[in-house]
Legacy VTK file of the C-alpha trace (Angstrom):
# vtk DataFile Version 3.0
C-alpha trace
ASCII
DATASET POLYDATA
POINTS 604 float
10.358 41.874 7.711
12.663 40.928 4.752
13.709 36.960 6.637
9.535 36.531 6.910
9.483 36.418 10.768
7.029 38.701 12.034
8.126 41.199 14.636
7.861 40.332 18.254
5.923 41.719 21.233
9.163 43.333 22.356
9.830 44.947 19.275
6.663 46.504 18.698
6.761 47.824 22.192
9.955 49.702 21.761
8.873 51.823 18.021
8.693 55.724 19.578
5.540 55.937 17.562
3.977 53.289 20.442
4.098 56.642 22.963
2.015 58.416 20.908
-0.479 55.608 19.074
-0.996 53.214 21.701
0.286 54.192 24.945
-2.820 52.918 27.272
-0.964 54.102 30.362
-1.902 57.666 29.331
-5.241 57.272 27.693
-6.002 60.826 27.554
-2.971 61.919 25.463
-2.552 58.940 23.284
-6.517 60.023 22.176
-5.438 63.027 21.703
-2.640 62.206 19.251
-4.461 59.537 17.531
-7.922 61.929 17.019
-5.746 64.605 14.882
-3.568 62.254 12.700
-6.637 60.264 11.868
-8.603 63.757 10.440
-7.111 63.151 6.830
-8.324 59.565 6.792
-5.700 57.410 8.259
-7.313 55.116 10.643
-6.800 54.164 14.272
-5.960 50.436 13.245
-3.309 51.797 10.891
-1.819 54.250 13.640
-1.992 51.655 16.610
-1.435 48.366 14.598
2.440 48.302 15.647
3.356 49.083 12.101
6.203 51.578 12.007
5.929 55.182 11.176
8.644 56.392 9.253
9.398 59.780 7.658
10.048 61.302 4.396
12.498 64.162 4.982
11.244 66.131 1.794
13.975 68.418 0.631
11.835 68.832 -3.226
10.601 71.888 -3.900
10.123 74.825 -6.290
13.036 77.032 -4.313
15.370 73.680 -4.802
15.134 72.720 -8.323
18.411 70.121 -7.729
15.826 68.189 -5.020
12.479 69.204 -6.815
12.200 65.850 -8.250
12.298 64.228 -4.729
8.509 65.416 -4.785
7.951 62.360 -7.250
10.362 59.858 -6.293
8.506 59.987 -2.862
5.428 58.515 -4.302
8.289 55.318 -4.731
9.440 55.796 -2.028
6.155 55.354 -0.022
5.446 51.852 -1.883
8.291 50.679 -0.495
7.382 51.572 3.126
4.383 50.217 2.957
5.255 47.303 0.548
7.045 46.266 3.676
4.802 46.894 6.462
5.509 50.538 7.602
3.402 53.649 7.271
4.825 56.635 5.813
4.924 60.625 6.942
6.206 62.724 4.300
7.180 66.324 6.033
8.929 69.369 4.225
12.440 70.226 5.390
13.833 73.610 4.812
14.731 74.576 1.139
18.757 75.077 0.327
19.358 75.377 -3.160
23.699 76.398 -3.863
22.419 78.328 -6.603
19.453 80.238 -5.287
19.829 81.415 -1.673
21.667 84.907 -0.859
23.661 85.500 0.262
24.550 81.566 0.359
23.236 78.348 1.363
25.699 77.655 3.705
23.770 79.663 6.085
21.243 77.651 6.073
22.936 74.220 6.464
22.868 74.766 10.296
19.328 76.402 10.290
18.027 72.649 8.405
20.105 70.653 10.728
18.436 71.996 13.866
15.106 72.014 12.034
15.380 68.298 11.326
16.672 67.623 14.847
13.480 68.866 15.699
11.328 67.179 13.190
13.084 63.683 14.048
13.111 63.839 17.760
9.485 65.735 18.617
7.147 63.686 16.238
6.393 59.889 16.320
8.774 58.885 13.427
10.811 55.242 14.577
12.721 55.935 10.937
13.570 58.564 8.176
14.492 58.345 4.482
16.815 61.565 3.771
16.296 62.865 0.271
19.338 64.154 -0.838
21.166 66.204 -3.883
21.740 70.122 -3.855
25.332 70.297 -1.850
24.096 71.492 1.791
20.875 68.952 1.753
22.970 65.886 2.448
25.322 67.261 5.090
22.457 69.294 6.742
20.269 65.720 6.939
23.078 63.178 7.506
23.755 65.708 10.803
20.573 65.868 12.344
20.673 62.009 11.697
23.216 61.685 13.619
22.330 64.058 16.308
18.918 62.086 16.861
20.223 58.733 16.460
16.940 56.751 15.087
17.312 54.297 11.819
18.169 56.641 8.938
18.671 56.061 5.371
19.877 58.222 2.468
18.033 58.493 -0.678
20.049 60.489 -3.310
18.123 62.392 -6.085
20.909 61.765 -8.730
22.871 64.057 -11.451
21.119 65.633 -14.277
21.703 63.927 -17.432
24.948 65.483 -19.676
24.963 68.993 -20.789
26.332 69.881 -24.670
27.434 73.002 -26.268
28.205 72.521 -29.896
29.587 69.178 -29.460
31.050 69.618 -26.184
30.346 68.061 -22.809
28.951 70.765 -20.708
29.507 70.225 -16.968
27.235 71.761 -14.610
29.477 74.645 -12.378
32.672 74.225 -14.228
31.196 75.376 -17.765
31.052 79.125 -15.534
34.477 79.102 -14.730
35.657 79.122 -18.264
33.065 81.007 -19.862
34.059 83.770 -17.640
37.300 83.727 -19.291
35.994 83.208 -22.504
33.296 86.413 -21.654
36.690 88.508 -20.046
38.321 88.109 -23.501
35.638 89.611 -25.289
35.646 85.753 -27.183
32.056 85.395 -26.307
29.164 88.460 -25.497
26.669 88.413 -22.610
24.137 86.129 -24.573
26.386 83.507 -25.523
27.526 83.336 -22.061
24.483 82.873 -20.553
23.370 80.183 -23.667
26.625 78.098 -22.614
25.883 78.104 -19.136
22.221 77.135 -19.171
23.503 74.237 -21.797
24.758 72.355 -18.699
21.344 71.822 -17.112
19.609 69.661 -19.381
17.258 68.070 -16.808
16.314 67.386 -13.447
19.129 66.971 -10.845
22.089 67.858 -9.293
25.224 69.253 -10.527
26.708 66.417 -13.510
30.232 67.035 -12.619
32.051 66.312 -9.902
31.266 69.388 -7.882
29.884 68.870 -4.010
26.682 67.937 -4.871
28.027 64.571 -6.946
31.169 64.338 -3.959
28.398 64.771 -0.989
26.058 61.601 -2.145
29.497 59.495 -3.199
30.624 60.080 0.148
27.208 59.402 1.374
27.620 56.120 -0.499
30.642 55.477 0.902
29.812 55.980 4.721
27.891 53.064 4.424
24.569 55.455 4.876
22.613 54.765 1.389
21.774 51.501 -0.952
24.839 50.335 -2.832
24.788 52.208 -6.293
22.913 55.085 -4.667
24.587 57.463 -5.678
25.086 58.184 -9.367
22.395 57.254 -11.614
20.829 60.312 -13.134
17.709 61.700 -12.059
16.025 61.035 -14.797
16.944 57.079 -15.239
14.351 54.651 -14.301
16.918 53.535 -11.529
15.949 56.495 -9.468
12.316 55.318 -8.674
13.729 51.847 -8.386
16.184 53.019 -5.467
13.340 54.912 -4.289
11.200 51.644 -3.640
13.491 49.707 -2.418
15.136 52.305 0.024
11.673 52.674 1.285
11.400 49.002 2.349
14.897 49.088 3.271
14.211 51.364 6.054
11.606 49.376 7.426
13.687 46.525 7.961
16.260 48.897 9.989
13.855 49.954 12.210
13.190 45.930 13.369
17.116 45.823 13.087
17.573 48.718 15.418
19.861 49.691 12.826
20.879 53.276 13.684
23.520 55.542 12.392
25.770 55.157 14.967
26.265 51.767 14.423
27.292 52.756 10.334
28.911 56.358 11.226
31.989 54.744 12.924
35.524 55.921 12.692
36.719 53.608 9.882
33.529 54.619 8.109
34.741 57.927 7.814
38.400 56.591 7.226
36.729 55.369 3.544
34.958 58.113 3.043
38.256 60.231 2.457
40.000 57.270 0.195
36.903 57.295 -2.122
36.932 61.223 -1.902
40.376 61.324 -3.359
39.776 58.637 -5.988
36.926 60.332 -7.384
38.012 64.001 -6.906
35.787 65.352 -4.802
35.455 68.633 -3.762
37.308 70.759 -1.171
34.066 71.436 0.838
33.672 67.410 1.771
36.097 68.368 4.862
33.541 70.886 5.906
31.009 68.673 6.036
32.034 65.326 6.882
34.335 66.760 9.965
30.731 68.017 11.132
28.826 65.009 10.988
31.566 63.027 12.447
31.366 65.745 15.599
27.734 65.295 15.550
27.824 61.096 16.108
30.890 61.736 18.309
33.952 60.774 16.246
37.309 62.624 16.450
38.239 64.039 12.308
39.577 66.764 11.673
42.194 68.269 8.363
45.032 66.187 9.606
43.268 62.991 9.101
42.110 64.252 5.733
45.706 64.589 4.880
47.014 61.518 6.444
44.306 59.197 5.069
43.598 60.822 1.819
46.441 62.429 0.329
48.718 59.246 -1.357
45.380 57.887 -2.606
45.444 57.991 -6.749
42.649 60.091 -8.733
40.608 56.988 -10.491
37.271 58.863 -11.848
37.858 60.611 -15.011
35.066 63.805 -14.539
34.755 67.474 -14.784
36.587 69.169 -12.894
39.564 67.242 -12.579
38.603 65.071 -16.166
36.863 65.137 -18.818
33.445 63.133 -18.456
30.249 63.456 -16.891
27.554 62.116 -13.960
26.335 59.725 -17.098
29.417 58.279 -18.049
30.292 57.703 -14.091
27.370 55.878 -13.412
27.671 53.651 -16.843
31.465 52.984 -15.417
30.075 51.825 -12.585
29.964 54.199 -9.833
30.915 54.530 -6.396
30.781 50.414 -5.748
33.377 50.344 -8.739
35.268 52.652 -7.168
35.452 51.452 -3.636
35.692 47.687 -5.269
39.401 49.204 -6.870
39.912 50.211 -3.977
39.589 47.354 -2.201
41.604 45.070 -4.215
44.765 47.681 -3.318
43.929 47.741 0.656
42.805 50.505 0.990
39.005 50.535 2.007
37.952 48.771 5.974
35.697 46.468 3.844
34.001 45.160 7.493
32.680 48.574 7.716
28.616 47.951 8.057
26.265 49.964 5.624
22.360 50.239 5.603
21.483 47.448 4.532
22.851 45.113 7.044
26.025 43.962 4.896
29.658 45.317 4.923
30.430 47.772 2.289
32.899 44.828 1.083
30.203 42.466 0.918
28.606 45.056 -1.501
31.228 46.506 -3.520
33.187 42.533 -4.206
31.552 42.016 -7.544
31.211 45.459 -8.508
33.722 45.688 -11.655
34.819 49.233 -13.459
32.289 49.191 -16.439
34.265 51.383 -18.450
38.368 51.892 -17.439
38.020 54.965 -19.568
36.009 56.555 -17.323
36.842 54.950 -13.636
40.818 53.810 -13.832
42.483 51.275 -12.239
44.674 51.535 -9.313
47.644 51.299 -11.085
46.754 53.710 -14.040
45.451 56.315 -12.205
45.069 59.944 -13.591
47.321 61.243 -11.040
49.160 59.268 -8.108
48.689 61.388 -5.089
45.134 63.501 -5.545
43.992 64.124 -1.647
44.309 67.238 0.022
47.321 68.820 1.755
46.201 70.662 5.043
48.728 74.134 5.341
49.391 75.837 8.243
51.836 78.687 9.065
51.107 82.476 10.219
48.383 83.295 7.808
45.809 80.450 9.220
45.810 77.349 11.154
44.422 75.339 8.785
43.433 75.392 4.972
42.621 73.009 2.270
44.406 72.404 -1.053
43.436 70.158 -3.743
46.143 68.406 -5.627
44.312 66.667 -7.569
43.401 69.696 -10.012
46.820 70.943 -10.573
47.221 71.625 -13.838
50.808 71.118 -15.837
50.053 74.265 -16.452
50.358 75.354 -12.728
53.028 72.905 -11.894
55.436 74.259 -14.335
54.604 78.106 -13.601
54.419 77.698 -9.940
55.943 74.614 -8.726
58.963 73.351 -11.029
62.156 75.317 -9.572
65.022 72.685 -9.332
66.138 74.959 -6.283
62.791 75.178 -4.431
60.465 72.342 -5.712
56.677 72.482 -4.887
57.263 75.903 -3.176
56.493 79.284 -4.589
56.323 82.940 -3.205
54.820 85.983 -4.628
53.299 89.074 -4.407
50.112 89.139 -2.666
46.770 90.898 -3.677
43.893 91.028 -1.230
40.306 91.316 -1.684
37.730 92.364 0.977
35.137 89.787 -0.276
33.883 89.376 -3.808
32.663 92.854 -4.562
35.995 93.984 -3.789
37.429 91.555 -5.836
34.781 92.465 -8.900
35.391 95.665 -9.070
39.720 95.935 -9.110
41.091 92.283 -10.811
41.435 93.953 -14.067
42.790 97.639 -12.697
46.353 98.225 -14.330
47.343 100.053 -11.292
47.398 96.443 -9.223
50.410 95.387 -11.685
49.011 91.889 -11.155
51.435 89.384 -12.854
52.140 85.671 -13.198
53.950 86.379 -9.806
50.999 86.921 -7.768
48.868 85.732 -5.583
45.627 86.673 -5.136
43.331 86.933 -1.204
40.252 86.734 -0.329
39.077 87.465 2.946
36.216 88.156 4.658
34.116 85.131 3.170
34.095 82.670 6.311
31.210 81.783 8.283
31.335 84.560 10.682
32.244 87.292 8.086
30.504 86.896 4.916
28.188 85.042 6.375
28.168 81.608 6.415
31.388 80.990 4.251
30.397 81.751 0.900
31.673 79.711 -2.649
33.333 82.503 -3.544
36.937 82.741 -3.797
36.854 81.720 -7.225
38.915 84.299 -9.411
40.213 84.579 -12.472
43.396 86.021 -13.494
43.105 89.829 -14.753
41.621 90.016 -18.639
45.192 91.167 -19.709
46.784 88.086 -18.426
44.350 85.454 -19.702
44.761 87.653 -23.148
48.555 86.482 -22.443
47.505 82.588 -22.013
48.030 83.225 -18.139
44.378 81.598 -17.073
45.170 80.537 -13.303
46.990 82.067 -10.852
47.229 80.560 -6.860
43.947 82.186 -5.143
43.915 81.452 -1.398
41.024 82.757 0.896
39.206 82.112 4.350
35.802 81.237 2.236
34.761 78.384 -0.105
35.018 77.450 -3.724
32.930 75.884 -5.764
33.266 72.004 -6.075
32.637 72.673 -9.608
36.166 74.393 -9.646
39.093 72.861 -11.417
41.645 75.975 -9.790
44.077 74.780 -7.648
43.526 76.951 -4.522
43.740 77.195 -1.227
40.855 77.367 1.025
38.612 76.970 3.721
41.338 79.229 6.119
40.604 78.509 9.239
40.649 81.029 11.353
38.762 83.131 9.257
39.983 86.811 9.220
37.190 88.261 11.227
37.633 86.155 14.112
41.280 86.651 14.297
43.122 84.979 11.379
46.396 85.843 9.895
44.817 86.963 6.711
42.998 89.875 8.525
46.286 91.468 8.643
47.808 90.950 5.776
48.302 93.633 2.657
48.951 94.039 -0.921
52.560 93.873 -1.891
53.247 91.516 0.733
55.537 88.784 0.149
54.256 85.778 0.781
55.039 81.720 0.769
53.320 78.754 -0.001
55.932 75.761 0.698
53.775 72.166 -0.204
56.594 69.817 0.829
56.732 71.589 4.400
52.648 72.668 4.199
53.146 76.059 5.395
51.597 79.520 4.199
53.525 82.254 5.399
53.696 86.130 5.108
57.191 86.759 4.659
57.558 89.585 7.479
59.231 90.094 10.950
57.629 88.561 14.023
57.301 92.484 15.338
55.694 93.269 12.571
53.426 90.727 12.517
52.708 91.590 15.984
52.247 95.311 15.611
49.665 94.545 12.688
47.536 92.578 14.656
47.512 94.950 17.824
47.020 97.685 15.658
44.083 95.703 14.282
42.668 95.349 17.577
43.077 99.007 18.543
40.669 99.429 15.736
37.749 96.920 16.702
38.852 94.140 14.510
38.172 93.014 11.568
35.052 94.441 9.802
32.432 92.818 8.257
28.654 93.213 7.214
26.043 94.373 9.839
23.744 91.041 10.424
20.774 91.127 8.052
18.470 88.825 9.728
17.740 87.146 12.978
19.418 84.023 11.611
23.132 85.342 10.582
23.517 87.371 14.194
22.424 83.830 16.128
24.524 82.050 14.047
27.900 84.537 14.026
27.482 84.213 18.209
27.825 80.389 18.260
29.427 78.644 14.803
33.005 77.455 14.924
35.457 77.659 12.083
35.564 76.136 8.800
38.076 73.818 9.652
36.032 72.410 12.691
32.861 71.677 10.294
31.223 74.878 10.735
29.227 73.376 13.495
27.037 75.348 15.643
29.687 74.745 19.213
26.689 74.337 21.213
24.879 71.623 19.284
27.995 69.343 18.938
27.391 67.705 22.911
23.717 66.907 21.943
23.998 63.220 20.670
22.180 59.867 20.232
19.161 62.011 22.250
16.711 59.456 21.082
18.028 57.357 23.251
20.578 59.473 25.622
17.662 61.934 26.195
14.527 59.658 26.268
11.005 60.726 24.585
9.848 64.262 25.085
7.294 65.227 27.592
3.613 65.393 26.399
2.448 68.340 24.710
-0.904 68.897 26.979
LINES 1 605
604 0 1 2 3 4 5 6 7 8 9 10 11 12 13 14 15 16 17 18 19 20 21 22 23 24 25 26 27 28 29 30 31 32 33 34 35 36 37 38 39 40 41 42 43 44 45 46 47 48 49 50 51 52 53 54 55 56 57 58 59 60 61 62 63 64 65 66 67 68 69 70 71 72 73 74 75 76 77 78 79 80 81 82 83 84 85 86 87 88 89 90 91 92 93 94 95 96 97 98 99 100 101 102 103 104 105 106 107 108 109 110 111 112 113 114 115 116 117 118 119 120 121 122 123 124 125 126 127 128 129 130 131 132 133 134 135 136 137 138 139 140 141 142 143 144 145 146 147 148 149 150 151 152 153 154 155 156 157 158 159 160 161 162 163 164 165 166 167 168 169 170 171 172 173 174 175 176 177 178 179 180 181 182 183 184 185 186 187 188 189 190 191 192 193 194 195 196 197 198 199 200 201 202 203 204 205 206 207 208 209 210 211 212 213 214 215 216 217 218 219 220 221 222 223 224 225 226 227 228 229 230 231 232 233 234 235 236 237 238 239 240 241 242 243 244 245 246 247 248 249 250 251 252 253 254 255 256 257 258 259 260 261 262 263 264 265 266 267 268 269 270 271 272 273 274 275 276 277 278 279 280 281 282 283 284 285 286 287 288 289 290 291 292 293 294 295 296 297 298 299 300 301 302 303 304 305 306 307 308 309 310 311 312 313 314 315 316 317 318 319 320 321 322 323 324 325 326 327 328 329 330 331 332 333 334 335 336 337 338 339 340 341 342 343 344 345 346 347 348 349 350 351 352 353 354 355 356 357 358 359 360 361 362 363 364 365 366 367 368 369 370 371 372 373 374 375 376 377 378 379 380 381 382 383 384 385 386 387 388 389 390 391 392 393 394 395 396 397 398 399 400 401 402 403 404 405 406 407 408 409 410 411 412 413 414 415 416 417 418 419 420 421 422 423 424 425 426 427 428 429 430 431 432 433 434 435 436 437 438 439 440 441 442 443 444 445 446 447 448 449 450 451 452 453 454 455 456 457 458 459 460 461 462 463 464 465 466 467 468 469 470 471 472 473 474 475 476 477 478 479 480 481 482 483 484 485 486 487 488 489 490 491 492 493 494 495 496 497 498 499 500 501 502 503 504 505 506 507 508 509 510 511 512 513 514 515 516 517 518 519 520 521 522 523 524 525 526 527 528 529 530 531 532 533 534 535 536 537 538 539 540 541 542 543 544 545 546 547 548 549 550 551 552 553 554 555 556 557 558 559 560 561 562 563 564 565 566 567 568 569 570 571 572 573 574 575 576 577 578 579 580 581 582 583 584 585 586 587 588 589 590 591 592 593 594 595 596 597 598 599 600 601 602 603
């Protein structure tokens, strides 16, 4: 143990591993365990010593090349563990890479979670380092975490290093978004856009910007749920292996602590989790995510609290999207303990808050200066004052995310500057059935789409795409970005890209083909966004609102895709909206079972 006292008697007794190593009130099963796990060369004295077994959740592979390089930092890792007295078990965890998995990894977020849950409460594990990196690999671990309850630490894999295009910074994600205007303008051909792309993936990691990968393992950070400074070095720094070590003994110590996640995943742990969010920028599918794993350790969050904790919080971290920088230049600046220490020299962070290892986050973050103010700005020299989200509501959704803190002057002045109706537009709207729709009609003439409009997306939430797909991402019409029009307001009931600087609206909750208001709306409708007020509205009577939606259900609803595999139809029969964390409803009441539920029956 780290304070040199030996564990006790008691201690010992109470690892889960004991059940299955060295349990001599079932002699036959405890040989039976012990005979298989030793057929690779551990030994018995190893396996029944009292030594804790903990696991390496390995999320590296060749279908996840964010996470790949987890394969070698787990060589680190297992120093550590047994530099402090544990033994490790590395296991595989199933693959989600953003950029690889059709028709998108958010299906498979829930389909790791329960796998994990699984993993961590069937096999003799007392503790678990989580690799983390790709987007869905933290939220997916950090759930089943909390769902099991035993010591858990996060390790995160780390940005790749900066991407350049002839002199340029090159951020991964957000580099796509504007070579898609450049390629729509006929200003670059399908070779150079592919070169520019694949210049933002230099090396090994996740996503250098600010996109959900960078905002997942910040937040992560934050929670209290990794090693201060976790977060942000790239994956190729020497750091990374150095984290890994010293998580590895870290998590040792937690398991003689008892240290589990619910004692770190509290409500005012979450509470700092959306300040940091809005100071660096994060991206719009943190809510997703975080209101899950608060569900799954049993703490009330939900859009409103994202609003009312997070929105008057300042934007601090200069990086692609919302800036200009990169993963290298925010962990030179000092990363998230930089951040959080601004933060908590203006009140704003519950420095008490415990973290993994065994201090307060304040205790961490106190001597944690900005390295750079270019890159990470002080409180009161922010990028932007207010840069949280606004949660809308009105007859087109129940809920929906906006990020302010990518509005462009651009977009202000087009959309949100009339002395009679400040921060308030209405316009035309265009709908899209999904992104094929969407594909194949932006740039028809006959649309008449102008700097009026609005442009839908529907039929991209968890239940219709499915799994809520990152793609309501569109660009204006070729015509109008010919004209110097490159963003208009694009609102939908799927995701975007973290990796998106457009100001949109998303996440609509309900989605369309479980009942939502967009399901009934239709081009040329007039519809308003008011921000002051946070409503979305179509602009039509109640009775025809009403007739619509009968008239909808007189035709069997909304339609979307036939299920493709076993997975999407079990998961369309039980996941809840985007809003409520995408959580599968059944799974939420299943909590702390390490303890709540005891240790599973024998397997013979």
């Amino acid at each position: 143990m780290a304070n040199g006292k030996k564990p006790s008697a008691a201690q010992i007794k109470k690892l889960r591993s004991r059940q299955w190593f060295d349990n001599p009130d079932n002699p036959d099963m405890t040989a039976l365990y012990l005979e298989r796990y030793m057929n690779y060369g551990l030994t018995r004295e190893e396996l029944s010593s009292g030594k804790p077994i903990i696991g390496i959740a390995q999320s590296g592979s060749d279908l996840s090349p964010c996470n790949r390089h987890h394969i070698v930092l787990a060589e680190r890792t297992r120093e550590g563990i047994r530099e402090a007295g544990g033994i490790a078990f590395e296991f595989p965890v199933h693959p989600i890479q953003e950029t690889g998995k059709r028709p998108t990894a958010a299906l498979d977020r829930n389909l790791a979670y329960l796998g994990l849950v699984e993993v961590l409460y069937g096999y003799p594990l007392d503790g678990v380092v989580l690799t983390t990196g790709c987007d869905k690999t933290t939220p997916s671990q950090l759930m089943a975490a909390a769902t099991v309850d035993i010591p858990a630490i996060v390790l995160s894999g780390g940005p790749m290093l900066n991407g350049w295009f002839r002199g340029e910074r090159t951020g991964s994600g957000t580099i796509v978004w504007k070579a898609r205007q450049m390629f729509a303008t006929g200003e670059i051909n399908y070779e150079e856009f592919v070169e520019v792309v694949a210049s933002s993936a230099p090396s090994p990691g996740h996503c250098n910007t600010m996109g959900t990968a960078s905002t997942m393992n910040s937040l992560a950070e934050a929670l209290g749920m990794s090693l201060p400074g976790c977060a942000a070095p790239p994956a190729p720094h020497k750091e990374r292996a150095q984290l890994a070590y010293e998580t590895g003994k870290r998590i040792v110590d937690m398991v003689w602590e008892d240290l589990r996640p619910s004692k770190i995943m509290t409500r005012e742990a979450f509470e700092n989790v959306i300040v940091v969010n809005s100071a660096i920028g994060g991206s719009t599918n943190a809510p997703i995510h975080f209101n899950a794993i608060a569900r799954h350790i049993g703490v009330k969050l939900d859009n409103d609290d994202w609003e009312k904790v997070g929105y008057n919080i300042p934007l601090l971290v200069d990086m692609q999207p919302a800036g200009r920088y990169l993963g290298e230049e925010y962990h030179r600046a000092g990363g998230v303990p930089a951040v959080v220490n601004e933060l908590m020299k203006a009140g704003k962070i519950h420095q008490h808050a415990l973290t993994v290892n065994g201090r307060s986050i304040g205790e961490n973050c106190a001597q944690r200066p900005i390295g750079d103010h270019d890159v990470i700005r002080a409180y009161k020299k922010p990028m932007k004052d207010k840069a949280g989200f606004l949660n809308l509501k009105g007859n087109l959704f129940d809920s929906a995310i906006m990020k302010t803190g990518v509005i462009s002057e651009e977009f202000r002045k087009r959309y949100l500057s009339n002395p009679k109706d400040p921060n308030a537009f209405e316009g035309r709207a265009i709908v899209f059935d999904g992104p094929e729709d969407y594909h194949k009609r932006v740039d028809d003439p006959s649309l008449k789409i102008d700097d009026s409009c609005l442009l839908f997306m529907r039929g991209t939430g968890p239940v219709g795409y499915p799994g809520g797909a990152e793609v309501v991402n569109m660009r204006p019409p070729s015509y109008l970005i010919k004209k110097g029009v490159t963003e208009l307001p694009c609102i939908g009931d799927g995701r975007q890209s973290g990796t998106s600087g457009s100001p949109s609206i998303l996440n609509a909750s309900p989605e369309a083909a479980t009942g939502g208001g967009l399901a009934i709306l239709r081009t040329g409708d007039k519809v308003r966004i008011d921000l002051n007020k946070r409503t979305a509205d179509i602009l039509i009577s109640k009775e025809e609102y009403d007739r619509r939606r009968a008239d909808l259900q007189g035709h069997g609803g909304f339609k979307f895709p036939q299920h493709q595999t076993p997975w999407q139809e079990i998961q369309r029969g039980i996941v809840d909206e985007l809003s409520n964390g995408m959580v599968l409803k059944p799974a939420v009441k299943y909590q702390r079972i390490a303890k709540s539920k005891g240790i599973p029956r024998d397997n013979h």
